[in-house]
Every structure is written in C-alpha cells, then in structure tokens.
C-alpha positions in Angstrom: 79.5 -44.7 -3.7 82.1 -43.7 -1.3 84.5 -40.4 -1.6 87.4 -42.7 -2.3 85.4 -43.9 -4.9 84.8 -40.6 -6.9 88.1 -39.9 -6.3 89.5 -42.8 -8.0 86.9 -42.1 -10.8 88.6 -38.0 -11.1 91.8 -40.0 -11.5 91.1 -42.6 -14.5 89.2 -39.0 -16.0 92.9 -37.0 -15.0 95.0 -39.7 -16.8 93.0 -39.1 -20.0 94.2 -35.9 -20.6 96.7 -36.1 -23.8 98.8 -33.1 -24.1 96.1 -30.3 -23.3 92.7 -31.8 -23.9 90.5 -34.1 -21.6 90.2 -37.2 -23.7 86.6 -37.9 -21.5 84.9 -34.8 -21.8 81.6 -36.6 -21.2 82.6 -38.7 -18.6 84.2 -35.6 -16.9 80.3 -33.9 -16.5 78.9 -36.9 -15.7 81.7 -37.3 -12.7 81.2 -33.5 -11.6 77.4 -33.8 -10.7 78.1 -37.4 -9.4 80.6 -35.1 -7.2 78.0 -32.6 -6.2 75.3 -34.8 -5.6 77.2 -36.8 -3.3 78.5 -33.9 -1.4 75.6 -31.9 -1.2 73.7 -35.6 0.1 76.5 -36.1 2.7 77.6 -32.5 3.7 74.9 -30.8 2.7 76.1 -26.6 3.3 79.9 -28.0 4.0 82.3 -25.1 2.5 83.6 -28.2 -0.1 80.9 -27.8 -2.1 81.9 -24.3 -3.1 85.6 -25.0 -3.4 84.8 -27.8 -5.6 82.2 -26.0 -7.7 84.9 -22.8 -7.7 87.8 -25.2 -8.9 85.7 -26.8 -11.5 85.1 -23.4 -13.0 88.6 -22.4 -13.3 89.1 -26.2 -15.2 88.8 -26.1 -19.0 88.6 -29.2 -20.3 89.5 -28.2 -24.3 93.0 -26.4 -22.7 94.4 -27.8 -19.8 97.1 -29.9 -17.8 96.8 -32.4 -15.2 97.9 -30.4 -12.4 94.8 -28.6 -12.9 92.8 -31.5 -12.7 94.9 -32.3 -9.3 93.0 -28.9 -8.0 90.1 -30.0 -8.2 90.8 -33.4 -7.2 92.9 -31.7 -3.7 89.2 -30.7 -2.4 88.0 -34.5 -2.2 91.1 -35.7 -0.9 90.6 -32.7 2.0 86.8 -34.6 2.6 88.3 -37.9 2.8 90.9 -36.8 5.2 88.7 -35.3 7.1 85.1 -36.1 6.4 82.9 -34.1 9.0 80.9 -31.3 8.2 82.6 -27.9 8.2 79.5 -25.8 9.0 76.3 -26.4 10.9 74.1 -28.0 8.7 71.0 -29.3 11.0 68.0 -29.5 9.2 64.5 -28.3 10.4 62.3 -30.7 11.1 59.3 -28.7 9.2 59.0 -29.5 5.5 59.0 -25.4 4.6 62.7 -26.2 5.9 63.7 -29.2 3.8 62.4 -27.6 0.3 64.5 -24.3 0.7 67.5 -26.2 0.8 66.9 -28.6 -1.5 65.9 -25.4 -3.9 69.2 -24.4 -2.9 71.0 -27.0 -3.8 69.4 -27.7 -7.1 70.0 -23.6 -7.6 74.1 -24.4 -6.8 74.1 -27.0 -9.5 71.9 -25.3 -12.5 74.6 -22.4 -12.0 77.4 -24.5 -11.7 76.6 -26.4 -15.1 75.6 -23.2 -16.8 79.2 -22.0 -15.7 80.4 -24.6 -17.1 78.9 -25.0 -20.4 79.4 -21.2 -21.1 83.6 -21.5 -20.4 83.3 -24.8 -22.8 81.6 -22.5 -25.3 84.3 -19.7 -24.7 87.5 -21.8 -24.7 85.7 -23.4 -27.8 85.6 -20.5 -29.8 89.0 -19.5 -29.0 90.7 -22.1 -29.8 89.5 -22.1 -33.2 90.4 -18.5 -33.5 93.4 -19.1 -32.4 94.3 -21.8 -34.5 93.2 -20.3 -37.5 94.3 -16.7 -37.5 98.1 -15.8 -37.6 99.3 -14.0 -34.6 99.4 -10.8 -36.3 95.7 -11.4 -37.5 94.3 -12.3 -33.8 96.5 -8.6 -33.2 94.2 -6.4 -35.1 91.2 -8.5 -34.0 92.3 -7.7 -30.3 92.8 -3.9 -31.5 89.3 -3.8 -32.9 87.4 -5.0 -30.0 89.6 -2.5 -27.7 89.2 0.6 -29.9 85.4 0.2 -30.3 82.9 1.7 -28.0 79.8 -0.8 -28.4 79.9 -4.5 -29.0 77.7 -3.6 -32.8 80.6 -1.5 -34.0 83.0 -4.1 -33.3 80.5 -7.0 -34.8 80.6 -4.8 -37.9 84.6 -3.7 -38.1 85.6 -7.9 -36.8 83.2 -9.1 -39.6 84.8 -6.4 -42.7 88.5 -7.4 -41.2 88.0 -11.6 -41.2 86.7 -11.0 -44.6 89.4 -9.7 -45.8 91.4 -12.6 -44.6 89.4 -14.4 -47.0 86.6 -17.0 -46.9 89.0 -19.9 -46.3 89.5 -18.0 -43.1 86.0 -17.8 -41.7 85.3 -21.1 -43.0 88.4 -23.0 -41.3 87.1 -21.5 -38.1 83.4 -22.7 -38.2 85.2 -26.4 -39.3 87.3 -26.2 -36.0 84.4 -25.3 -34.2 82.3 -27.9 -35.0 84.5 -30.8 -35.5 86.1 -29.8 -31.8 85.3 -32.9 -29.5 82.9 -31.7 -27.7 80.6 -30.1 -30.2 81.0 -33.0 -32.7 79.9 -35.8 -30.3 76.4 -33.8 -30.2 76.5 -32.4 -33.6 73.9 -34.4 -34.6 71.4 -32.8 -31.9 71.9 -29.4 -33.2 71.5 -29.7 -37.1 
C-alpha cells in the first residue's frame, strides 16, 4: 500500500458523493483507519496525522460536497509531495519506549472514530428533524432549547411541543432516522 494508493482510493470514495450524501459510507471508515494506520506506520508523530484526523472531523458524510472531501484528500497529496517526516520521531530502543507510543497511537484513533461516530449520530438526527418539521416548527424548537435553563426542562417543553405537531410528526422522524443509510445497513445489529 503506497500513499498514491490511498489517495486514489479517497478519490473513487469522493466521486461517490451524489448531491450531498457519500454514496460509500462504509467504505469511507474503512479508507480513514486504512489512512491512519498507514501514516502513523510510516510517519509515526508527523503533524499529518493530526491535520488528517482534524479534517476528517469537520467531514460529514450524510451532508456534504466534494470539495470537502478534497480537504481531506489536500493532506495526502502534501505527504506525497513531500513524504519525510515533519517532526523528530526516533524511537527508543527500550521497549517502555515502543508501548507508550503505540498507546498513543491506538489513543489518536479510539478518539478519532468516537469523533466521528458521534458527528454521524448528530448530522443523523438533524437531518431528520429537519426534514420533517416545517421551518417555523424547527423555530420554536430552537426557542425552547434557548429559553430553558437545564437540558430536563427542555426534554419536557420539546416533548409537549412535537406532540402537538402530531404523532405523524414524531413518527416520520424516527422513520428518517432509521431508514437513513447509515443506520439502516446495521439496523439489523441494533433490534
């Protein structure tokens, strides 16, 4: 596996993106700790690991556009022009050495994924709000969560408020929700 490799890879997962949504969600995680791995193997501490890590962050895959992707992409071509390490990065020759950073790195990419997943989740759950409520609707929701003081009182005020939108409301959102691409290719894991 070369860097020229995974960046042709981050292109065929760019050029599935239809309109806003990454058509290979699954691919696209799968390409991101094939990414991470490879860096932290090759330029173990080099500062691309954090500017790749940062930009996948920022990347949404349920609500994007390919320029986006093309930020993340930007920090690979930046290792393949220039591919030496950015930082010192000898490594001790003791073993006490060698496990620290590895813990490191494994560390990098738990909190990375967990980043990740949790924005999915997010962007998730807004978009079905969004595409179920009316404007004036996701309005007052806004207002509520503004106006009250602790995150029960606006459970309590958000839950009276969608009710009366009616049930069709509440139960449009949960449908969106679950038949969203990335939460209906596991659905089966989770019921």
């Amino acid at each position: 596996m070369t860097i020229e490799d995974l960046i042709s890879k981050g292109e065929d997962i760019k050029n599935s993106i239809s309109g806003t949504r990454l058509k290979q969600h699954n691919e696209f995680k799968v390409w991101v700790e094939t990414v991470l791995r490879y860096l932290n193997k090759t330029l173990p501490g080099d500062m691309s690991i954090g500017r790749f890590e940062k930009q996948v962050c920022r990347f949404n895959p349920g609500y994007c556009y390919k320029d986006e992707f093309d930020d993340i992409l930007c920090v690979l071509r930046g290792v393949e022009a220039i591919p030496d390490k950015t930082v010192n990065t000898a490594i001790p020759d003791d073993n006490k050495g060698n496990a620290i950073s590895i813990n490191n790195n494994l560390s990098q990419t738990q909190d990375q994924n967990q980043n990740l997943q949790l924005d999915v989740v997010i962007n998730i759950l807004l978009e079905a709000i969004k595409d179920e409520l009316t404007g004036r609707q996701r309005k007052d929701i806004l207002d509520i969560a503004k106006n009250c003081k602790t995150p029960e009182e606006a459970q309590k005020s958000i839950f009276e408020k969608i009710k009366e939108y009616g049930e069709g409301v509440s139960a449009s959102i949960v449908a969106n929700i679950l038949t969203n691409p990335s939460v209906w290719s596991t659905l089966e894991s989770l019921i």
